[in-house]
SETORVEX-580262 format. One line per 4 residues: number of its first residue (from 1); for each residue x negated, y, z of C-alpha. Coordinates in steps of 0.5 Angstrom, whole numbers, plus 500, padded with zeros to 3 digits. Each point is the difference from the previous one (the first is absolute). Last residue first. Layout:
<recs>
NUM = X,Y,Z ~ ...
</recs>
This chain:
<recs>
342 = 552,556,456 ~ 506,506,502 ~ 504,497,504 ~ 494,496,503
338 = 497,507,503 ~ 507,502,503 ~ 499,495,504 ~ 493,506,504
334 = 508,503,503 ~ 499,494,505 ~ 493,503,503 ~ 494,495,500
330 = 493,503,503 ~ 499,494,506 ~ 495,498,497 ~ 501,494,498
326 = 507,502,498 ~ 496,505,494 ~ 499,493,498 ~ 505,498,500
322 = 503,506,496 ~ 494,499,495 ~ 502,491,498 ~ 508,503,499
318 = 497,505,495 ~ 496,495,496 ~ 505,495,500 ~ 505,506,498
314 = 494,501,494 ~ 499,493,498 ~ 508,499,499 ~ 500,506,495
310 = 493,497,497 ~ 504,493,500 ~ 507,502,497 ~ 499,498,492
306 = 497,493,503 ~ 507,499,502 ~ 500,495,506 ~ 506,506,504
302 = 494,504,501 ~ 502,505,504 ~ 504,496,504 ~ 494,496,502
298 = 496,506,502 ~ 505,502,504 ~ 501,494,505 ~ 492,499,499
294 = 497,504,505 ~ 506,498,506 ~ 501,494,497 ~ 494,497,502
290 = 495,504,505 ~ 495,499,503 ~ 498,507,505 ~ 496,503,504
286 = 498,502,507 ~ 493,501,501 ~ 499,497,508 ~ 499,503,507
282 = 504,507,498 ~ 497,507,499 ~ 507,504,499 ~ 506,499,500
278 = 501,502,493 ~ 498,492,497 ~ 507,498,503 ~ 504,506,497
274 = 497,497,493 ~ 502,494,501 ~ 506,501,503 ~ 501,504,493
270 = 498,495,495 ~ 504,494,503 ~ 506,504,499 ~ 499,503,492
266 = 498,493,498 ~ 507,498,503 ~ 499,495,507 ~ 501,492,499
262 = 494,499,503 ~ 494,505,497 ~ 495,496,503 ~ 495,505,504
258 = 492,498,500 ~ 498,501,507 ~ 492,502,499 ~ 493,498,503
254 = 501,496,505 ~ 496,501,506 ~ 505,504,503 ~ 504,494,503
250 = 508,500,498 ~ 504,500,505 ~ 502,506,505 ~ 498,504,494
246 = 504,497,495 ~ 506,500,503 ~ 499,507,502 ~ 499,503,493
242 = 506,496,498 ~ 504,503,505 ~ 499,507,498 ~ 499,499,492
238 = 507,498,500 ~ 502,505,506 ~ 498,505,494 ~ 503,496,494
234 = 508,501,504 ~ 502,492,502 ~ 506,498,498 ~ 505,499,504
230 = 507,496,496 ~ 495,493,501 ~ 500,496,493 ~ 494,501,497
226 = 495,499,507 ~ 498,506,504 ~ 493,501,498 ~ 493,500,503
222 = 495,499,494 ~ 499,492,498 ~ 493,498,500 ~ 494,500,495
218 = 493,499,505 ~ 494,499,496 ~ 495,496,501 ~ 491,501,502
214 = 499,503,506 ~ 505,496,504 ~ 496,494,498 ~ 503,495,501
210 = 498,495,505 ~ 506,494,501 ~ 502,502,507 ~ 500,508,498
206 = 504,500,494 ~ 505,496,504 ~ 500,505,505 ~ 500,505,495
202 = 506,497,497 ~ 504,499,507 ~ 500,507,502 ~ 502,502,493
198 = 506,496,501 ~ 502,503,506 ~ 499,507,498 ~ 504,499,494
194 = 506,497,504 ~ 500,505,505 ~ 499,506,494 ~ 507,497,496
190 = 503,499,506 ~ 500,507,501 ~ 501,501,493 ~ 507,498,501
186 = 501,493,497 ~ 506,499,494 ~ 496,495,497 ~ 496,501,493
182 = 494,504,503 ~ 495,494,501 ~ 494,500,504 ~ 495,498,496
178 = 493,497,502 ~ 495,501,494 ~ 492,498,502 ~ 496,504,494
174 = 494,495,500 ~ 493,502,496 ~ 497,495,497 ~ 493,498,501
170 = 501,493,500 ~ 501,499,507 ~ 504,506,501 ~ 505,498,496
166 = 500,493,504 ~ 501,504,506 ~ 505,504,498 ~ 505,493,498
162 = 498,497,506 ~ 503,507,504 ~ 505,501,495 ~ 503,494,502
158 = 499,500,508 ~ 504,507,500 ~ 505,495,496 ~ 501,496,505
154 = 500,505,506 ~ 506,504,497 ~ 504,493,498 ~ 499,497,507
150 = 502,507,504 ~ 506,500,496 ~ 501,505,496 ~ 507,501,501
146 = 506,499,505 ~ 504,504,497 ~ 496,502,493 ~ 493,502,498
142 = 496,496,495 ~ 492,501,500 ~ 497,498,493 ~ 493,498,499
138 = 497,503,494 ~ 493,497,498 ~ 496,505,495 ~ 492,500,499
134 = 495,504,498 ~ 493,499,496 ~ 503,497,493 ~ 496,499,494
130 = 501,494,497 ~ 495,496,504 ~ 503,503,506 ~ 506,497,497
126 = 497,493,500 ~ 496,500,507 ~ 507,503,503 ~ 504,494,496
122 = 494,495,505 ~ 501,502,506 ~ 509,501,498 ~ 501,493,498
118 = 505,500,506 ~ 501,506,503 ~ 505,502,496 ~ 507,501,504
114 = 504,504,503 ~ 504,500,506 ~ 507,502,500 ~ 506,501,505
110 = 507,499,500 ~ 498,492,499 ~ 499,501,507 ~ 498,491,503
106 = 495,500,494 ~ 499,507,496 ~ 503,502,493 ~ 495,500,495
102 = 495,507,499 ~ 496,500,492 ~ 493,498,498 ~ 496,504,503
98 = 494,503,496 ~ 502,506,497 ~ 493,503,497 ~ 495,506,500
94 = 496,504,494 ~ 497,506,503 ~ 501,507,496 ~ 496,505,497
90 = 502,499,493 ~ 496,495,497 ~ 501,495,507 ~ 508,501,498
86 = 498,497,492 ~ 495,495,502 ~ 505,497,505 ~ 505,501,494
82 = 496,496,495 ~ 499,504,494 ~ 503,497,493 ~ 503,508,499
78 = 507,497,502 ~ 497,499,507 ~ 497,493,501 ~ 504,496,505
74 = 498,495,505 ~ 500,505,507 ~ 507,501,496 ~ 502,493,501
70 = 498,499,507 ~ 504,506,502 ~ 495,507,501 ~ 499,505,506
66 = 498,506,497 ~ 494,505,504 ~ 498,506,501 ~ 506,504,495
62 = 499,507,501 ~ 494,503,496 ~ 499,492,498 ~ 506,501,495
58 = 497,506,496 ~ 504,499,493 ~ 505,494,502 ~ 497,494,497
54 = 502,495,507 ~ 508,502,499 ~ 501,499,493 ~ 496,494,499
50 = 504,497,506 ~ 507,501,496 ~ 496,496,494 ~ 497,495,503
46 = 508,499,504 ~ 503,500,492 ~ 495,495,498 ~ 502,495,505
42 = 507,501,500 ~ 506,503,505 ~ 505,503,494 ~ 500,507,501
38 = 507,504,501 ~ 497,506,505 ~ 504,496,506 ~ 499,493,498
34 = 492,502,500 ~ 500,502,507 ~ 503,494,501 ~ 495,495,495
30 = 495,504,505 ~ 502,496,506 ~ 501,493,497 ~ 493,500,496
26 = 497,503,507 ~ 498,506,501 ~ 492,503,501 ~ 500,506,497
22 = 498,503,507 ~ 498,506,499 ~ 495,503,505 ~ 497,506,503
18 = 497,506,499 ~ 499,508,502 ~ 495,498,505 ~ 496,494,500
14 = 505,493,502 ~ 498,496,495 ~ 493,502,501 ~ 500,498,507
10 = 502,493,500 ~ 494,499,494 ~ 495,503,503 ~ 502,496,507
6 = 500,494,496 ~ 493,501,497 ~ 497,502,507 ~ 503,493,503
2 = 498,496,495 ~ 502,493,502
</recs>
């Protein structure tokens, strides 16, 4: 293990004004986003979707890091160019999703574990090989009347630690992703106590199984109330609780706190992270890991019509800035009208 190199790496994808996409969806998940824009889910069209993202004009100026499917870490762009060779070129760091998806959990078939660990010494080998110098593993925290259950935050704690181990253990960098879902009706109160107790759990499992703190990434959930409550929270008591969260449970030795987007408006997400970075000097850069939040418009732009991509690329490019602009607490809800005018 290459400790130096691992921090490097870790602390690059969290430099200031950038963060990461994660382009990682699986077939099922991007055959959704394509029904919405009435695109048929096939190989070439996916090569063709994440062509257009990762050759945006000035992509690495806020783009540190992408999060590649298996698929796409194969794929050459339509320029016949690897895509890892493609991000690298463009200043960005090439990554992978390395789960293979979460299952209903023995004896609480409410909640889910993941899966993945199987074969995964020797696919971290390959994809390094490939290019790769990150990781992904997201476990999924389900809220509800009597959930989660002790058991099930505590076996997916211990996942994310083996599966963080073998990252480093091939001088991969781990991005360990606990969510908490937003789907339920909880306030955010509970949101903030569940939160808080899974992350006790991972960086006890992290410690007894020797991860380094310095070289991961953490991508947690923001403190939100859940989709379905009547209180929603306003974007400062999100920033707040967030921020205390954190502090009361995320050591200073990790680097940076990566936010998934979880369900929230690419508007939303890019604001609480805003207001979060302008409290001031905090333990750890925050930024972001973003899916939809930073495709959502480019996707509609585009509409899989190759007379699109310059425009799509434009909303893409103007998306990436306003986070980045949110790493340093610098964003401001009048900057959307940015994208209205890309």
């Amino acid at each position: 293990m290459n400790v130096k190199e691992l921090e490097t790496t870790a602390r690059a994808l969290v430099a200031p004004g950038k963060g990461i996409l994660a382009a990682d969806e699986s077939h099922g998940t991007i055959e959704k986003r394509f029904a919405a824009i009435g695109l048929a889910n096939t190989e070439d069209h996916r090569r063709a979707y994440r062509d257009m993202l990762f050759t945006t004009k000035g992509f690495g100026e806020h783009v540190s890091g992408v999060i590649l499917f298996d698929e796409t870490i194969h794929q050459k762009s339509l320029a016949h160019v690897p895509f890892p060779e493609v991000l690298a070129k463009a200043g960005s760091i090439p990554g992978i999703k390395v789960d293979t998806g979460a299952v209903p959990m023995a004896g609480s078939p409410e909640e889910k574990v993941t899966q993945g660990l199987d074969g995964l010494r020797e696919r971290l080998a390959k994809y390094r090989q490939l290019g790769a110098r990150f990781a992904k593993w997201r476990a999924v925290i389900t809220i509800g009347n009597t959930l989660p259950t002790l058991p099930n935050i505590r076996e997916n704690a211990i996942l994310l630690a083996r599966y963080a181990a073998l990252c480093q253990e091939q001088d991969i960098v781990p991005i360990v992703e606990p969510e908490v879902l937003m789907d339920a009706d909880n306030t955010i109160q509970r949101c903030h106590q569940v939160t808080e107790q899974t992350l006790h759990e991972v960086f006890d499992a992290l410690y007894d199984h020797c991860v380094v703190l310095e070289g991961l990434l953490l991508k947690p959930n923001m403190v939100v109330a859940g989709k379905k409550c009547p209180a929603q929270a306003t974007p400062e008591l999100v920033a707040e609780l967030t921020l205390q969260c954190f502090r009361r449970t995320v050591p200073c030795a990790v680097p940076g706190i990566v936010f998934l987007s979880g369900g929230q408006s690419a508007a939303q997400a890019t604001h609480h992270l805003s207001l979060m970075n302008a409290q001031g000097p905090l333990p750890w850069k925050l930024s972001f890991s973003y899916g939809r939040a930073l495709q959502d418009e480019a996707l509609k732009a585009w509409g899989g019509k190759p007379e699109n991509v310059a425009k799509a690329q434009k909303v893409f490019a103007a998306r990436a800035r306003l986070n980045g602009l949110a790493t340093k607490g610098k964003y401001e809800p009048k900057m959307e009208q940015d994208l209205v005018h890309a």
